[in-house]
SEVEX-324632 format. One line per field, with one value per residue (C-alpha): y, z, x. Coordinates in pm, 1 decimal, always signed. Each point is the difference from the previous one (the first is absolute). Layout:
yy <- Y,...
zz <- Z,...
xx <- X,...
END
This chain:
yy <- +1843.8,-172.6,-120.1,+204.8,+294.9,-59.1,+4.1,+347.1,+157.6,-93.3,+170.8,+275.6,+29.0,-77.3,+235.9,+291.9,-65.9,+52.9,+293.9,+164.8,-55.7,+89.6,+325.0,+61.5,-16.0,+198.6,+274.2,-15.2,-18.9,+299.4,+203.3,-73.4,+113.5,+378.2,-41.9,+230.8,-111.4,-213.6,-134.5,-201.3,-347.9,-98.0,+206.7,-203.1,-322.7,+120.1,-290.9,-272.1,+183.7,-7.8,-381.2,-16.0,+254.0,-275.4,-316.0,+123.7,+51.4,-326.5,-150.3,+236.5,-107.6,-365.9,-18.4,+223.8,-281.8,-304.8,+30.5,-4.1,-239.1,-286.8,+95.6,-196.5,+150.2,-251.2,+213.4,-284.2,+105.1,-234.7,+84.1,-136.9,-11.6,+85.3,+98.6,-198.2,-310.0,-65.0,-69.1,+333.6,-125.2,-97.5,-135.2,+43.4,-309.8,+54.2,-355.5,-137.3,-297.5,+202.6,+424.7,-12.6,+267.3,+7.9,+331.4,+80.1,+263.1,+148.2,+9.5,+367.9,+47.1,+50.6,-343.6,+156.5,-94.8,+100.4,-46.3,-31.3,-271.4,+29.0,-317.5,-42.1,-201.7,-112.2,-276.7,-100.0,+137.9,-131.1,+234.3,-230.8,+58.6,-192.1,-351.0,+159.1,+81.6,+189.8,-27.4,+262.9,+44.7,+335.3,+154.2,+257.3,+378.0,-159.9,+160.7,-200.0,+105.1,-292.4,+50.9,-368.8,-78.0,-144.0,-278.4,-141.0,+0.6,-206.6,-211.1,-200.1,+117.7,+135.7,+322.1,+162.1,+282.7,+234.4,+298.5,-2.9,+221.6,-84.4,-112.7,-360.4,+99.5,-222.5,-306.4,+82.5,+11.6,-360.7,-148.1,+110.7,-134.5,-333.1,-48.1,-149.8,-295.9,-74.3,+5.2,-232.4,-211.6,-48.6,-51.2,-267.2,-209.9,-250.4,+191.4,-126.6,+26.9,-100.2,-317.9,-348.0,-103.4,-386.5,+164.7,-55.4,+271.6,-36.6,-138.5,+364.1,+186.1,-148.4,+104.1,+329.6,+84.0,-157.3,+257.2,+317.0,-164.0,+40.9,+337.9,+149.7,-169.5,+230.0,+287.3,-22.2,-77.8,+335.2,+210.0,-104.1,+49.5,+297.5,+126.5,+94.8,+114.3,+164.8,-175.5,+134.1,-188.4,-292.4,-62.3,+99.8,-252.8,-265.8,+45.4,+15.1,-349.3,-192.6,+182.3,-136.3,-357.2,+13.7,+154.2,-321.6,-234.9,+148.7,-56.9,-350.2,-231.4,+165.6,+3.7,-416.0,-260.5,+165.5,-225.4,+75.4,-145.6,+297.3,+291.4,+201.3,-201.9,-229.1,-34.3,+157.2,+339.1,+29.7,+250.1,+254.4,+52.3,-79.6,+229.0,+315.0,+51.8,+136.4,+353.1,+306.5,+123.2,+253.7,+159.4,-55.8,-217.0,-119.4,-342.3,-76.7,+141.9,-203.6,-277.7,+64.2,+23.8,-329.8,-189.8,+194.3,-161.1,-343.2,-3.2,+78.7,-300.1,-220.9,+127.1,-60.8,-347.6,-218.9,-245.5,+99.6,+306.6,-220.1,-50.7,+354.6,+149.5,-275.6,+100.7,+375.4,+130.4,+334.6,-106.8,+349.9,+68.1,-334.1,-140.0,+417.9,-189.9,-295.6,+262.5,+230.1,-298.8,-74.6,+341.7,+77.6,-306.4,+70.3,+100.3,+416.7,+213.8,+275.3,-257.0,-192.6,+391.2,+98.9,-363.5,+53.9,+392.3,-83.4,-298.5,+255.1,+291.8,-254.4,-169.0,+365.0,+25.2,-381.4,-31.7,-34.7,+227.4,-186.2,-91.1,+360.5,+74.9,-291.5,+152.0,+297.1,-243.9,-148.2,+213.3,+332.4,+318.3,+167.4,-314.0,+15.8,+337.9,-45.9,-311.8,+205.8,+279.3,+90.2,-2.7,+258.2,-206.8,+58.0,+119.6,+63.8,-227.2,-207.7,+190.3,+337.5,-100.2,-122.9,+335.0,+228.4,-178.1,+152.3,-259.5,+68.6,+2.1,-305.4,-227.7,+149.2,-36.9,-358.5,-26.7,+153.6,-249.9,-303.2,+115.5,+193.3,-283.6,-78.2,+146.6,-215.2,-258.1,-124.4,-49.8,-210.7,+85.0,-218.3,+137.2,-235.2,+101.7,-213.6,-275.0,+27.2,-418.1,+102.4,+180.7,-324.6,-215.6,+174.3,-54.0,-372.7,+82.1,+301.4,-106.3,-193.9,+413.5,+152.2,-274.2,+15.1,+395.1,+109.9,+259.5,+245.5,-29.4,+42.9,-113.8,+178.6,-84.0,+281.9,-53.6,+127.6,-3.8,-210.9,+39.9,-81.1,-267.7,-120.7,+23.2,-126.8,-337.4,-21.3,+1.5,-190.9,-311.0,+10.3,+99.5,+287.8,+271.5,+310.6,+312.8,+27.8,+345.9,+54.4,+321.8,+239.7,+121.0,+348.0,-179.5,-241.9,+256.3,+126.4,-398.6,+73.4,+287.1,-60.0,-391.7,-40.8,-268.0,-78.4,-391.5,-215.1,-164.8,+287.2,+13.8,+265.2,+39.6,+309.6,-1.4,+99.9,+349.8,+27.5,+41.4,-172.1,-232.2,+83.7,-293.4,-271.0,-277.3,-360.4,-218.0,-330.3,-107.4,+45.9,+4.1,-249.8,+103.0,-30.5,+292.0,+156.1,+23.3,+96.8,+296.2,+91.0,-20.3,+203.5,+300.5,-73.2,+84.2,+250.6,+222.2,-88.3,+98.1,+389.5,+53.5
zz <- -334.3,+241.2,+340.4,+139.7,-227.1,+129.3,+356.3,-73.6,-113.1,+268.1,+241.7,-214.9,-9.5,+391.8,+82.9,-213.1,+140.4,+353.4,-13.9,-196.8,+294.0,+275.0,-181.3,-26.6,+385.2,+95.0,-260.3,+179.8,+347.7,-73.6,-138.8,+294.4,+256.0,-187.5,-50.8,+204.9,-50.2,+264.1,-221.1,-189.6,-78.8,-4.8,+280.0,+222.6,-93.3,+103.6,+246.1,-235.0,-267.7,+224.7,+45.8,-405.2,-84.5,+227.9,-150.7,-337.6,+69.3,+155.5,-376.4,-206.5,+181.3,+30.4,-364.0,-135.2,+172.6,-173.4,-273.7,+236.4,+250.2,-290.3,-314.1,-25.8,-201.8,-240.6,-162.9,-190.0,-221.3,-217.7,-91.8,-279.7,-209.6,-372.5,-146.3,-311.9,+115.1,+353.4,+40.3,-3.7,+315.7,+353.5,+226.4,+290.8,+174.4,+344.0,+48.9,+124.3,-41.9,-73.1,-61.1,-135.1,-161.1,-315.1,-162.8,-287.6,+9.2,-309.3,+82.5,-123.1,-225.3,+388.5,+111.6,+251.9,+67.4,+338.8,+100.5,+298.6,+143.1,+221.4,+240.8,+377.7,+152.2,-26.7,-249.7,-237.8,-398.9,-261.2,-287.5,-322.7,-242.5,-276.4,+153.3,+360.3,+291.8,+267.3,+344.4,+188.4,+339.8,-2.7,+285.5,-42.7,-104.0,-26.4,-203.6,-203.8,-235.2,-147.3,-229.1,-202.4,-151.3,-381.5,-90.0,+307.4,+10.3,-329.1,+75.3,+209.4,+315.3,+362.8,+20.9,+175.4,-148.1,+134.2,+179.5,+232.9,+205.0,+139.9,+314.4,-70.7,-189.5,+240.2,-29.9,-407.0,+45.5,+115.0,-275.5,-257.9,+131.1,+91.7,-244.5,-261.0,+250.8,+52.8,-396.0,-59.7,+268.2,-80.0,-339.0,+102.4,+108.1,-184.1,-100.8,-85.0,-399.5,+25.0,+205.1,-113.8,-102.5,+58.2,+466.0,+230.3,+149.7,+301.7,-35.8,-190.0,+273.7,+265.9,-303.5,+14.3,+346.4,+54.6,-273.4,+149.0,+409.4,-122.5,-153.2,+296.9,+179.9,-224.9,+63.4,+364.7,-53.1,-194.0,+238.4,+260.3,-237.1,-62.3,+381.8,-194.9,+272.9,-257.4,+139.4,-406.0,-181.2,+156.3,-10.4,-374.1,-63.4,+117.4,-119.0,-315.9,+36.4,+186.0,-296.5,-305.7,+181.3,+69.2,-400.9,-119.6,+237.4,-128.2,-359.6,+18.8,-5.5,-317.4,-196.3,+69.9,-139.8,+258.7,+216.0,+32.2,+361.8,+101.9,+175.8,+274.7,+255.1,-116.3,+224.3,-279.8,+68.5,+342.9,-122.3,+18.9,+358.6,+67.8,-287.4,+62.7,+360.3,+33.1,+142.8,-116.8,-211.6,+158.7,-353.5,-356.8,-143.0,-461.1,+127.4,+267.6,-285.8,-299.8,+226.9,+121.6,-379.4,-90.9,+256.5,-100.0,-328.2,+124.8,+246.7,-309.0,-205.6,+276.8,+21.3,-349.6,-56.4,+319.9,+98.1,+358.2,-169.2,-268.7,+152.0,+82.6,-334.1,-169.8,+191.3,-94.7,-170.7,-82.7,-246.7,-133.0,+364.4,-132.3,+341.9,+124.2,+299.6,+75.3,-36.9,+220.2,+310.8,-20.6,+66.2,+254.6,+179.3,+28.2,+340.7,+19.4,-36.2,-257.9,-262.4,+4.1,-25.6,-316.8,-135.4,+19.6,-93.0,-296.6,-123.9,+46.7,-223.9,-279.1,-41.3,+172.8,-309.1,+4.1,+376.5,+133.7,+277.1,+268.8,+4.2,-7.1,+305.2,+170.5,-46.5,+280.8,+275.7,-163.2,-160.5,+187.3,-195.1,-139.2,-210.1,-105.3,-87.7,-239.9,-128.1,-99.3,-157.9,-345.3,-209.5,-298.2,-325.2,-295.1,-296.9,-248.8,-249.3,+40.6,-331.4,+172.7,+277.5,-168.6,-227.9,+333.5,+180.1,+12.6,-179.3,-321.5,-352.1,-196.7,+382.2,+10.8,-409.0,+56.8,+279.9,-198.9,-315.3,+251.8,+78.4,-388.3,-116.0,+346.6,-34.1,+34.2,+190.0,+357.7,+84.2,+235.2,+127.5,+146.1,+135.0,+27.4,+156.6,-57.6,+209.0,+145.2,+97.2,+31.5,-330.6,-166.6,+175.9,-160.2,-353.6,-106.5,+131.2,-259.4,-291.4,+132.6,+119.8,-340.3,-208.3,+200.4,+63.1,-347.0,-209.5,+150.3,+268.1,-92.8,+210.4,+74.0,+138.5,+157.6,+75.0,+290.5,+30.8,-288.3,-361.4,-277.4,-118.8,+378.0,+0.9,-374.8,+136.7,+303.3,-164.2,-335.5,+177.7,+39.0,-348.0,+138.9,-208.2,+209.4,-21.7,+128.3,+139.1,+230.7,+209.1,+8.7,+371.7,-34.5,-213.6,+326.4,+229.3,-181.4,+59.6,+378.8,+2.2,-170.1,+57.5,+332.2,-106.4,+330.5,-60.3,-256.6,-176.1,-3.9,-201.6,-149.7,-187.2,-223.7,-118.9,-383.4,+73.3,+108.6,+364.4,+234.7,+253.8,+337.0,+175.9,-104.0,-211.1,+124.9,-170.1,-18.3,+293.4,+201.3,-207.3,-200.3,-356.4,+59.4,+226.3,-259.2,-304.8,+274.4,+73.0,-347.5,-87.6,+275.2,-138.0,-381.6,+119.7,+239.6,-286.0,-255.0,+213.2,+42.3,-383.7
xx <- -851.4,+186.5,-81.1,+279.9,-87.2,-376.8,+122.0,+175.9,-325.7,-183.9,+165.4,+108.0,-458.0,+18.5,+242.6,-140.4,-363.4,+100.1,+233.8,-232.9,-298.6,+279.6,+68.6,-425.1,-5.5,+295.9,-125.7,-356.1,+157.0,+204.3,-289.9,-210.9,+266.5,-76.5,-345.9,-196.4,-372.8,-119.2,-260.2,+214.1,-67.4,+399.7,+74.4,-287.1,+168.2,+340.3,+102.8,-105.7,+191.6,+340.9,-90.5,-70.6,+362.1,+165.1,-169.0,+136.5,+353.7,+56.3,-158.5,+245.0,+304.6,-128.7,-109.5,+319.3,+229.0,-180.1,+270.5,+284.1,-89.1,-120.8,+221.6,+351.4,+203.6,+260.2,+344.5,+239.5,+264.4,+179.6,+381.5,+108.8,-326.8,-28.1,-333.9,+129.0,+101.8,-222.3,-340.4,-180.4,-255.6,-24.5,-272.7,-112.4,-188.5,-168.9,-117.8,-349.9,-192.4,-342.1,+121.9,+316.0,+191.8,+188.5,+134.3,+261.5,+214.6,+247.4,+332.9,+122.2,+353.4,+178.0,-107.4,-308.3,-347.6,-165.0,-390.8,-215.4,-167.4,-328.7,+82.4,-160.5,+223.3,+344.0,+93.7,+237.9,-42.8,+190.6,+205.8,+10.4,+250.1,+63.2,+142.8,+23.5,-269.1,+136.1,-179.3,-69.6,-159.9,-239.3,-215.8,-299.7,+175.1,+359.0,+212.6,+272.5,+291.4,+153.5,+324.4,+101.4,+280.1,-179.2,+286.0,+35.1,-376.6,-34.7,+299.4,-208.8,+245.3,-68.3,-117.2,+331.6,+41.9,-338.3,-129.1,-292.3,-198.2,-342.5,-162.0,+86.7,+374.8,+148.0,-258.8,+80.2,+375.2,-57.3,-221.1,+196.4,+285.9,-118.3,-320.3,+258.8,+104.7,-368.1,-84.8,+297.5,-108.4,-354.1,+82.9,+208.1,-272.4,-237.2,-232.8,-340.2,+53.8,+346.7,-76.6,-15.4,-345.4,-8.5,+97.0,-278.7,-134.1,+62.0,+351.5,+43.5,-180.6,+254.2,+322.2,-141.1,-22.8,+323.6,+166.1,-244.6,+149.9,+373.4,-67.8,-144.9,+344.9,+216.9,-207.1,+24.7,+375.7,+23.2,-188.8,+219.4,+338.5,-149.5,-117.6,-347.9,-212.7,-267.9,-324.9,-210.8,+281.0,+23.2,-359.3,-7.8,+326.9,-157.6,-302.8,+97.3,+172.0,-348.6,-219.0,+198.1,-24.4,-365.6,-38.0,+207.7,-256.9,-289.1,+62.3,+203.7,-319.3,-108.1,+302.9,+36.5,-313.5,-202.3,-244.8,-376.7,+21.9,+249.3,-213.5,+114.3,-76.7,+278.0,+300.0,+183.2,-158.6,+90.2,+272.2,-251.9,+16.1,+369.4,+106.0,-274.6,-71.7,-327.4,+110.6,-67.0,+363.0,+200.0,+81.0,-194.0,+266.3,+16.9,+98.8,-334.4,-279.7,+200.8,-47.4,-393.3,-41.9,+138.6,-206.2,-254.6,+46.2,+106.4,-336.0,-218.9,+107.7,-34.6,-380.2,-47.4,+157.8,+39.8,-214.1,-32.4,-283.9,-126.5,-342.5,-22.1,+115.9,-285.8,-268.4,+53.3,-351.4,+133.6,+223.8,+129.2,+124.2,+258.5,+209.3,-26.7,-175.3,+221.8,+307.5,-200.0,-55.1,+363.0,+115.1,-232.2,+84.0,+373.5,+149.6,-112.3,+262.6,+168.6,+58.9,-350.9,-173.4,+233.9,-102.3,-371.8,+79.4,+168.8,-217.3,-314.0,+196.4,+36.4,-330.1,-174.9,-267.0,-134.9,-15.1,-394.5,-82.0,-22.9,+361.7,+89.6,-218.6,+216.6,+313.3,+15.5,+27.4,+244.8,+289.9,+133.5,-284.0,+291.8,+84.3,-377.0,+31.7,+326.4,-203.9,-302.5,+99.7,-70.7,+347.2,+81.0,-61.7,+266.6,-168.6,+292.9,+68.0,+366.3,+61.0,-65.7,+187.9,+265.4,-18.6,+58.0,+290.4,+274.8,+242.1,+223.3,-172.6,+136.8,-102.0,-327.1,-75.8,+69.1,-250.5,-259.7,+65.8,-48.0,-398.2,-56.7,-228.2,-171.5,-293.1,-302.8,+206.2,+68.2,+379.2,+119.5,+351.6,+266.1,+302.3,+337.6,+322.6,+383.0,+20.0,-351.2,-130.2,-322.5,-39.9,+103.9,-281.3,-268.0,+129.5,-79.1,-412.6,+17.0,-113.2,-351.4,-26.8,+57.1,-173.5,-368.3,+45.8,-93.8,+170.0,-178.9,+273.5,+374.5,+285.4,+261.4,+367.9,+202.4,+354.9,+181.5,+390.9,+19.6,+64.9,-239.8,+189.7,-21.1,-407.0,-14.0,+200.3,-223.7,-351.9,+98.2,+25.4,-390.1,-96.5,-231.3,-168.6,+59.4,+185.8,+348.5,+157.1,+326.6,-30.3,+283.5,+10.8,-199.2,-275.2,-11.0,-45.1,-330.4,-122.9,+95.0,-165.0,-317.9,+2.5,+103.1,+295.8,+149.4,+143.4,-49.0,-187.3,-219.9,-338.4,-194.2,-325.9,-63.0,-392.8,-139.2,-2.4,+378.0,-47.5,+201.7,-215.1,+136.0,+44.9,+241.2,-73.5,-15.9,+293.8,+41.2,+246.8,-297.6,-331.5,-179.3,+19.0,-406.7,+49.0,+174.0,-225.1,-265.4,+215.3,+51.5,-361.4,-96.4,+214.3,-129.6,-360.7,+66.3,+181.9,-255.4,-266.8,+238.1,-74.7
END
């Protein structure tokens, strides 16, 4: 079940419970106003009823309007769509560095999906289709109705050509008219992949900020071409421009021959202050958690490798806790604010069943108790196989026969996935370090190499060149939605581990653009006991 569906029942159980109480006491207040005996235990305890009949109406009307005042309520219709020739699914992305929330929807024969979201405060959710996300700005018990024209959608073009209604249709008008300037001009910078490896940092760190400086110029000079006064868009515009900067800073020193002596401290990381004020954010937006993420990321390398924590990552006696504590003292000590408590948050949510505790007992002076609430939680484990998932989703027979012939002679074996996309830098990095990987994993463990926008012929050319004994497999774009679904592919490279029994491990697997191959085969042997240790 869903989390939206769960939300649904809840208050459907709420809702029920209370009216049903309220209509106990107005049937026992109403019987006592006719009763004649005096002796009468409800009749003694009349005032306190009145108090109790009053008590009880204010919870059915509070509880009956949970639904309304928390549900937000999504309507898109695409013209132009054709079961036959567009992808069949849509997502849904509300975006958080430690709860988000991901849900597909089926697009019916007229082009329609609609859902509800349970969100408590207004933020921006994303609609991914196909190459596209759409951004939309959504407040608690909005109500949206979204009508897209499909080609001009998949053309790549601005979003002209839409109706809107909402509390934010205005803010939305905006976006959609103006998020294709900022995606061409972001993309028009040197990214961290893109950029040339032999560039000092911090000779890239000043390029960048130059490029993300001039951006922000042609914003303003839009806004005021434009007479925007819309105080939600702005803020969202530019903060989409600062955010892919600070992303590109964060990774740049680990895409180049990176030095141990780099840690944050380093006049290079100064960006983190300039680029993320330490206030709280007047609306959730994709672009401020991708970034917290990526430092996130970029912090926990730095913990594990530079010199500046050698000493205290040697003189670590608990040695299945790893660097957890170095990682730990480096979050803790950054400047408080929203982004150092979804750091620590998130960093606790990913290590939670290894973590001694004392550090847990540290943690509520330290991160906001909702956060540690989220954090703590127990999640719903998958227990279908991929097989029986793959069996049950609602994709055409000859795409879903083919998916089922790629795990038929699995069983008994841990596979590691990789997915690649067309033109993806990254994806390419990891390739030469691949067959160390596959050679000291054991054939117990199969590889296996899913393309993404690319023929077979494509994939074949790309892996050849490293002589690797894997399994190769392009994904038409309904058999790629299942992997979104049920893998959580969001960029790429993306890696995922499926144990002996079938079962998908939740969390994603470390790849080698960041990881030691070391870390790795640790991984992988990890999820080979576990699973035995299930039979």
């Amino acid at each position: 079940m869903s989390d939206n569906q769960v939300f649904h029942c809840q208050s459907i159980h709420h809702r029920e419970t209370a009216s049903f109480e309220l209509l106990i006491w107005i049937d026992i207040f109403i019987t006592c106003l006719h009763c004649k005996n005096t002796s009468c235990s409800y009749r003694n305890h009349f005032p306190a009823m009145k108090i109790k009949l009053l008590l009880s109406l204010v919870l059915a009307l509070l509880v009956t309007n949970v639904k309304c005042q928390t549900a937000t309520e999504i309507n898109v219709r695409f013209n132009g769509f054709d079961k036959s020739k567009h992808k069949g699914f849509v997502e849904v992305f509300v975006p958080d560095v430690v709860d988000p929330f991901r849900q597909q929807f089926v697009i019916d024969q007229n082009g329609e999906f609609s859902g509800n979201l349970n969100i408590k405060e207004t933020r921006e959710i994303l609609i991914k289709y196909d190459d596209r996300t759409i951004p939309l700005i959504l407040s608690p018990g909005d109500r949206i109705t979204l009508t897209l024209n499909l080609p001009d959608l998949l053309s790549g073009r601005t979003i002209t050509n839409v109706k809107l209604s909402g509390n934010y249709s205005e803010t939305n008008k905006l976006i959609l008219s103006i998020d294709k300037h900022l995606v061409d001009w972001v993309q028009s910078s040197t990214n961290a992949f893109a950029a040339p490896k032999t560039m000092d940092v911090l000779m890239y760190k000043e390029k960048r900020i130059n490029e993300m400086d001039n951006q922000l110029m042609l914003l303003d000079n839009l806004i005021e071409d434009r007479r925007i006064k819309e105080t939600v868009f702005i803020t969202w515009a530019k903060s989409k421009i600062r955010y892919a900067a600070a992303v590109d800073l964060s990774l740049f020193p680990f895409m180049v021959r990176y030095s141990k002596d780099l840690c944050d401290k380093s006049e290079y990381f100064d960006y983190t202050v300039l680029i993320s004020p330490n206030e709280k954010q007047p609306v959730w937006f994709d672009s401020y958690f991708n970034y917290i993420e990526t430092l996130g990321t970029s912090l926990q390398i730095i913990a594990n490798t530079s010199n500046e924590y050698s000493n205290v990552r040697n003189s670590q006696v608990n040695k299945s806790l790893q660097n957890f504590p170095v990682i730990y003292s480096l979050f803790s000590s950054l400047p408080n604010g929203q982004g150092k408590e979804f750091l620590i948050a998130r960093l606790f949510q990913s290590k939670k069943e290894s973590i001694p505790a004392q550090y847990w007992d540290s943690l509520p002076g330290k991160i906001n108790p909702n956060l540690i609430q989220v954090i703590t939680r127990n999640e719903t484990i998958e227990s279908k196989t991929i097989t029986e998932l793959i069996d049950s989703f609602p994709i055409m027979d000859k795409e879903k026969k083919a998916l089922l012939e790629l795990y038929s002679d699995s069983k008994g074996k841990v596979i590691y996935h990789d997915f690649l996309i067309k033109g993806c830098p990254a994806c390419l990095m990891e390739l030469p370090k691949y067959k160390e990987l596959i050679d000291k994993a054991g054939k117990d463990v199969r590889f296996v190499f899913l393309g993404v926008k690319m023929t077979h012929a494509e994939l074949q050319g790309i892996i050849a060149k490293y002589n690797l004994p894997c399994q190769l497999f392009v994904l038409s774009k309904n058999q790629f939605a299942f992997f979104e679904r049920y893998f959580n592919v969001r960029s790429f490279p993306h890696h995922q581990i499926v144990d002996k029994k079938g079962i998908i491990i939740k969390e994603e697997a470390p790849g080698l653009s960041q990881y030691q191959i070391e870390s790795i085969l640790k991984k992988l042997e990890d999820v080979k006991i576990n699973s035995s240790e299930k039979n």
